[in-house]
C-alpha positions as CSV (number, residue, x, y, z in Angstrom):
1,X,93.7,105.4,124.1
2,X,94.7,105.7,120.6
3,X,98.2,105.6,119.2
4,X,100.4,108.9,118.5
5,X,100.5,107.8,115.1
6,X,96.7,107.6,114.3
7,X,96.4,110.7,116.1
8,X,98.8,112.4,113.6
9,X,97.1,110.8,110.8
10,X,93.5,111.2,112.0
11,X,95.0,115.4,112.5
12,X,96.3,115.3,108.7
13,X,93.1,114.2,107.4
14,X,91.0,116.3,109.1
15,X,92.9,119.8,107.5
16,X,92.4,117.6,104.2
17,X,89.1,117.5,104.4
18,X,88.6,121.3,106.0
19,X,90.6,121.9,102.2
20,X,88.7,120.2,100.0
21,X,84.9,120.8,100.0
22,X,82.3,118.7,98.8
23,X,81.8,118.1,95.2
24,X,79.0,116.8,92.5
25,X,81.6,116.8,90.3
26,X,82.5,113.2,89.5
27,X,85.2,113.5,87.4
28,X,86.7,116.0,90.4
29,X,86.0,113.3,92.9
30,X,87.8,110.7,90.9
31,X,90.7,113.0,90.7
32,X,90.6,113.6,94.6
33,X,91.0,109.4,95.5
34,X,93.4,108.5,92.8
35,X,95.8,111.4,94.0
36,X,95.6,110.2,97.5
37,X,96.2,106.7,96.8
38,X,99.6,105.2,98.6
39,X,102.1,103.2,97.3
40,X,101.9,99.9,97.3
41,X,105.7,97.9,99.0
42,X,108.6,97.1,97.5
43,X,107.7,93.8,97.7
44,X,104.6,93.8,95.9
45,X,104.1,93.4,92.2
46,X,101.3,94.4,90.2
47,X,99.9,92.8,86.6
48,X,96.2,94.0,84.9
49,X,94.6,91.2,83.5
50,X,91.0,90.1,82.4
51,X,88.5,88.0,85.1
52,X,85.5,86.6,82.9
53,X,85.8,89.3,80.5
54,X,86.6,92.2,83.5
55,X,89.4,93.9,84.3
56,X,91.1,93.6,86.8
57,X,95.1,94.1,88.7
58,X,96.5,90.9,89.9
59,X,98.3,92.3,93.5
60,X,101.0,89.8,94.5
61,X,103.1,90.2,97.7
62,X,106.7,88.6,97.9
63,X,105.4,85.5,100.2
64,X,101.6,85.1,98.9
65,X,100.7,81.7,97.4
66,X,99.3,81.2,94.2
67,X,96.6,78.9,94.9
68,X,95.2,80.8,96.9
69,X,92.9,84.3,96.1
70,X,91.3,87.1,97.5
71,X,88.1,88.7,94.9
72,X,88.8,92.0,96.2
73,X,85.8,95.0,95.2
74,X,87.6,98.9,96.1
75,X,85.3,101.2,97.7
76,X,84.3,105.3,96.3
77,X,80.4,105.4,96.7
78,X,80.1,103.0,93.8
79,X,81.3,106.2,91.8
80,X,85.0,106.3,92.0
81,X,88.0,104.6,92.8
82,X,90.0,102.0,90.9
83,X,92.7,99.1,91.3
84,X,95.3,101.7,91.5
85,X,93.7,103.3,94.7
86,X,93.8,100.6,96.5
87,X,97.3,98.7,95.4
88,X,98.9,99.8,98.5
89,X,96.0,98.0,100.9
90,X,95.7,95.0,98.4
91,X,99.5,94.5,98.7
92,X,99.0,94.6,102.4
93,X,96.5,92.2,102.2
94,X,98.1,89.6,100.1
95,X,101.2,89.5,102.3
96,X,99.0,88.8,105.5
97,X,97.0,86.7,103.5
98,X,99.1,84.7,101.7
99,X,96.9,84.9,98.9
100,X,96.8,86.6,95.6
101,X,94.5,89.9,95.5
102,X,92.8,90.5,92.4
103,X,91.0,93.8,92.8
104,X,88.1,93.6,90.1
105,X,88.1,97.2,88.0
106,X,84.2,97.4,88.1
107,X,82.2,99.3,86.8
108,X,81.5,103.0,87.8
109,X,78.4,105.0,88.2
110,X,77.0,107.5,87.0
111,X,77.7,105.9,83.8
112,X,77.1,102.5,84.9
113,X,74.3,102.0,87.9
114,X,73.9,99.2,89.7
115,X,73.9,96.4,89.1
116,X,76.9,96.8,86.9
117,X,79.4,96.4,89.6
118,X,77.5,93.2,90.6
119,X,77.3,91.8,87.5
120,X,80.9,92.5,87.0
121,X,82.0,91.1,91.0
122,X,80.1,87.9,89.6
123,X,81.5,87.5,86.0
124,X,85.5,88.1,87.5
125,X,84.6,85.3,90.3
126,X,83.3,82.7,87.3
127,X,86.9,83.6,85.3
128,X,88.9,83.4,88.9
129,X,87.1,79.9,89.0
130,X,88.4,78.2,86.4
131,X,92.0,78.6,88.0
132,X,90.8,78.8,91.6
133,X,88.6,76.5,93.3
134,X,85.7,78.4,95.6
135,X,87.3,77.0,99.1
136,X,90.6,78.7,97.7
137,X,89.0,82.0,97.5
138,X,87.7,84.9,99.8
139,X,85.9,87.6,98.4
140,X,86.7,91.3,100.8
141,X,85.7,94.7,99.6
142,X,86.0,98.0,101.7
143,X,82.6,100.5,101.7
144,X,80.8,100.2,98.7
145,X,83.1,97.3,97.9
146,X,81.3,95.8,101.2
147,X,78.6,96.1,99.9
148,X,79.1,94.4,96.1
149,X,80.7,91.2,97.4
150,X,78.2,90.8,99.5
151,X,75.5,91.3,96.9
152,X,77.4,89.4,94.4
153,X,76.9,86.4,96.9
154,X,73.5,86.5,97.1
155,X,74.0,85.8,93.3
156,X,75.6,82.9,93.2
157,X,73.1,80.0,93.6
158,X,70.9,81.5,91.0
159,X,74.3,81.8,88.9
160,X,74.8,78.2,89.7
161,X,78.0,79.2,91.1
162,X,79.8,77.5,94.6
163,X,80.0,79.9,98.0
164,X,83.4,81.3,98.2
165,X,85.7,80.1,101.3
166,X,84.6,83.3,103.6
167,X,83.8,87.2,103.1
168,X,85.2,90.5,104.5
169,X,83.6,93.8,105.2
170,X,86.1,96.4,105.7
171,X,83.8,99.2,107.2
172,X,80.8,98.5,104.6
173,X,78.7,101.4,103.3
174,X,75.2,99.6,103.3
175,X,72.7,102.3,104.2
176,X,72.7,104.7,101.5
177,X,70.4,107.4,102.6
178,X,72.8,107.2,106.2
179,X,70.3,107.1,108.7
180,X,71.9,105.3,111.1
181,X,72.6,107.2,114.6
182,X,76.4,108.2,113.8
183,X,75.8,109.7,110.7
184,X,72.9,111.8,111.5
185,X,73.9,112.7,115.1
186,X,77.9,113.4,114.9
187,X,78.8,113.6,110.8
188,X,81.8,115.9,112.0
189,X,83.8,113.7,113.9
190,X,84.4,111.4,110.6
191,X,87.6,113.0,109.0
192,X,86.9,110.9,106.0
193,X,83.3,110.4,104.9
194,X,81.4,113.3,103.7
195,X,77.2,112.2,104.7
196,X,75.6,114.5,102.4
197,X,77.8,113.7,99.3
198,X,77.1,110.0,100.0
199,X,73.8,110.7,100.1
200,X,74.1,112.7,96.9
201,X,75.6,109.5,95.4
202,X,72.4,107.4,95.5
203,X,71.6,109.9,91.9
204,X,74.1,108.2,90.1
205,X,74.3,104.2,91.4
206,X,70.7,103.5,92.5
207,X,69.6,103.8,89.0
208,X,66.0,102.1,89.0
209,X,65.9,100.6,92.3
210,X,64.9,101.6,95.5
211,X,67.6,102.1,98.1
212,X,66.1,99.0,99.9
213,X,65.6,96.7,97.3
214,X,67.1,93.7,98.5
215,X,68.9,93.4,94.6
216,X,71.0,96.3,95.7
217,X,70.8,96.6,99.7
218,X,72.7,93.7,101.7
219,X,70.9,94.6,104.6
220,X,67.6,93.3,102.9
221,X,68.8,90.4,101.1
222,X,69.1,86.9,102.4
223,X,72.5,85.7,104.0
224,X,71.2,82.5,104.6
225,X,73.9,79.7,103.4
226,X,77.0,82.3,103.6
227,X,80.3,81.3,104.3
228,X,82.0,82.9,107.5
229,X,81.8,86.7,107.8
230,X,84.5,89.4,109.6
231,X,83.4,92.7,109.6
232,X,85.5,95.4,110.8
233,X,83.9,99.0,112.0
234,X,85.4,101.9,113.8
235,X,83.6,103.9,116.2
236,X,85.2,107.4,114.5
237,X,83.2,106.1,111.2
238,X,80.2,107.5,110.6
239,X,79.0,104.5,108.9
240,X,80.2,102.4,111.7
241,X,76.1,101.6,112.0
242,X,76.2,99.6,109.1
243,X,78.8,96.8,110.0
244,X,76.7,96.3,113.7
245,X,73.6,96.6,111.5
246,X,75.5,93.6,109.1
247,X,76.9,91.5,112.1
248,X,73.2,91.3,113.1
249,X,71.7,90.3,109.7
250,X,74.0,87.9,109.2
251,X,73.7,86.0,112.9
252,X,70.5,86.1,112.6
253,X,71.0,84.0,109.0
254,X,73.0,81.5,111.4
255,X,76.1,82.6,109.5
256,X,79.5,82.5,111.8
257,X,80.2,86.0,112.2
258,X,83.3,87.8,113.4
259,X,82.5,91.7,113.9
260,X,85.0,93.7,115.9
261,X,84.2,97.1,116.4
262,X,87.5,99.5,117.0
263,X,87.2,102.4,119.5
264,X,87.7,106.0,117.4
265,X,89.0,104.2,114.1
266,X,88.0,105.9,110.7
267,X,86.3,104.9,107.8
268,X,89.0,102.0,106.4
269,X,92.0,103.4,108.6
270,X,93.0,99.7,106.8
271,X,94.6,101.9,104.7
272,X,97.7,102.9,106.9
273,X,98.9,99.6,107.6
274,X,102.8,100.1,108.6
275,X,102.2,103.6,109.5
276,X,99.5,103.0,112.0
277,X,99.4,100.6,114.7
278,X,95.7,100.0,114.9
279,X,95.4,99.7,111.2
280,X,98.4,96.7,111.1
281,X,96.5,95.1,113.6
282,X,93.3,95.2,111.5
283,X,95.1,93.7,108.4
284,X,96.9,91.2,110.4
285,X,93.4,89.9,111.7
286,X,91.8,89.6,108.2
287,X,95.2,87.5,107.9
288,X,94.2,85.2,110.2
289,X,90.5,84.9,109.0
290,X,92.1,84.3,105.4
291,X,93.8,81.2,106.8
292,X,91.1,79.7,109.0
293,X,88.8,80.4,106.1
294,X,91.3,78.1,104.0
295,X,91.9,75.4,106.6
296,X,95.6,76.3,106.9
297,X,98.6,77.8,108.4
298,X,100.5,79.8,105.0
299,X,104.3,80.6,105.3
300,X,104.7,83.9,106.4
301,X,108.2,85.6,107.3
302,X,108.8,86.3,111.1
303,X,109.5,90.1,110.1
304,X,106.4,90.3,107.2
305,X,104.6,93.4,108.1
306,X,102.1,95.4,106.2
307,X,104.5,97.8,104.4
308,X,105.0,101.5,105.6
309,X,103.0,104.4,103.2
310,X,105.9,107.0,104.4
């Protein structure tokens, strides 16, 4: 059973998609996601600044610790979305954390195809270096964002660059043409994710490569030598395919995996940490990754909770 209050959510989202129907129009998509975005808590402060040469918004929570980081990537289909979008989940995220959350503004196709975002997810991590040592750092990204830290690890050796502390997927978009069994057998019951506009997406981002090419697919590239993995998919995502189909990858790459798969969660229900009791408890997990991946306990206030988006 799920919770009254991700009922009422999951209800609200679903008339906002039956509203809104699917676009090509980039510039109307963009428009869509930064006009949804939620506010980020009162105790949460926000600063852009440059990362080796890329923008990007330092996110700060009241308790979060300096010396420690989190390389955040924001998801929108590799097309859309921004820092702003996603202050209200990197504030949650730095105050169950403990860590600062720089969320890199990479970036965007159609104007930019992959590997842009990479390139830029690898640049901001060499700038957060010189002030943050790699077991001080986690790189997380949501959907696309899943899938660019990811790639950008399978960069760093060849960059000559250290392995950060751990990664998170936040329900990772990593099969582009959605073929996996959710999306092709039950798109509907994803209030969220349109298929056949992701699909559509793969014009603008895939530029010259091939939707498998291992330089921009995670689930062909090597994960051999990662740092610890948590993966989080819900079962009411229809992309929920790709975090088992990463889980798998990466075990079989004798990386130390943590998947947890959540019964009738949508795609990032991260988001409504505060409002939604199944989402708190998904932000208060990557928490405790975040401090096993850093060897240590941070302060946290008995009453810190992922802030309300009421």
């Amino acid at each position: 059973m799920v919770s009254p209050q991700f009922e009422k959510v999951r209800r609200i989202l679903s008339e906002r998609r039956a509203a809104s129907p699917p676009s090509m129009d980039v510039v109307e998509l963009r428009r869509r996601l930064s006009e949804g975005a939620l506010p980020a808590g009162d105790d949460v402060t926000a600063e852009m600044i440059m990362l080796g040469g890329v923008p990007a918004e330092r996110v700060t929570a009241s308790n979060a610790r300096t010396d420690r980081a989190i390389l955040y990537a924001h998801g929108g289909g590799f097309c859309q979305g921004s820092p702003l979008t996603h202050r209200k989940l990197a504030g949650d995220l730095s105050r169950a954390t403990g860590a600062v959350c720089f969320v890199v503004d990479y970036r965007l196709a159609p104007e930019h195809p992959l590997p842009a975002g990479v390139d830029d997810m690898v640049d901001a991590y060499r700038g957060l270096l010189q002030t943050h040592p790699a077991p001080t750092v986690l790189f997380a990204g949501d959907s696309a964002g899943g899938a660019l830290v990811l790639l950008a690890a399978t960069r760093l050796t060849s960059a000559q660059l250290p392995m950060p502390a751990g990664i998170v997927a936040i329900t990772p978009w990593l099969d582009y043409e959605c073929t996996g069994p959710a999306a092709t057998e039950r798109p509907e019951v994803d209030p969220i994710v349109n298929v056949a506009e992701l699909r559509n997406y793969q014009k603008w981002f895939l530029g010259r490569y091939a939707a498998t090419d291992p330089a921009v697919s995670p689930l062909h590239a090597d994960f051999h030598g990662f740092p610890p993995i948590l993966i989080h998919g819900g079962t009411g995502d229809v992309l929920c395919d790709d975090a088992a189909a990463l889980a798998a990858r990466a075990r079989a790459a004798n990386v130390d995996v943590t998947y947890r798969e959540a019964p009738e969660m949508v795609h990032v229900w991260h988001v409504f940490a505060g409002r939604v009791p199944e989402a708190t408890e998904a932000v208060e997990e990557i928490g405790a990754f975040a401090r096993r991946c850093f060897g240590e306990e941070p302060p946290r206030s008995p009453d810190a909770k992922p802030t309300s988006a009421e």
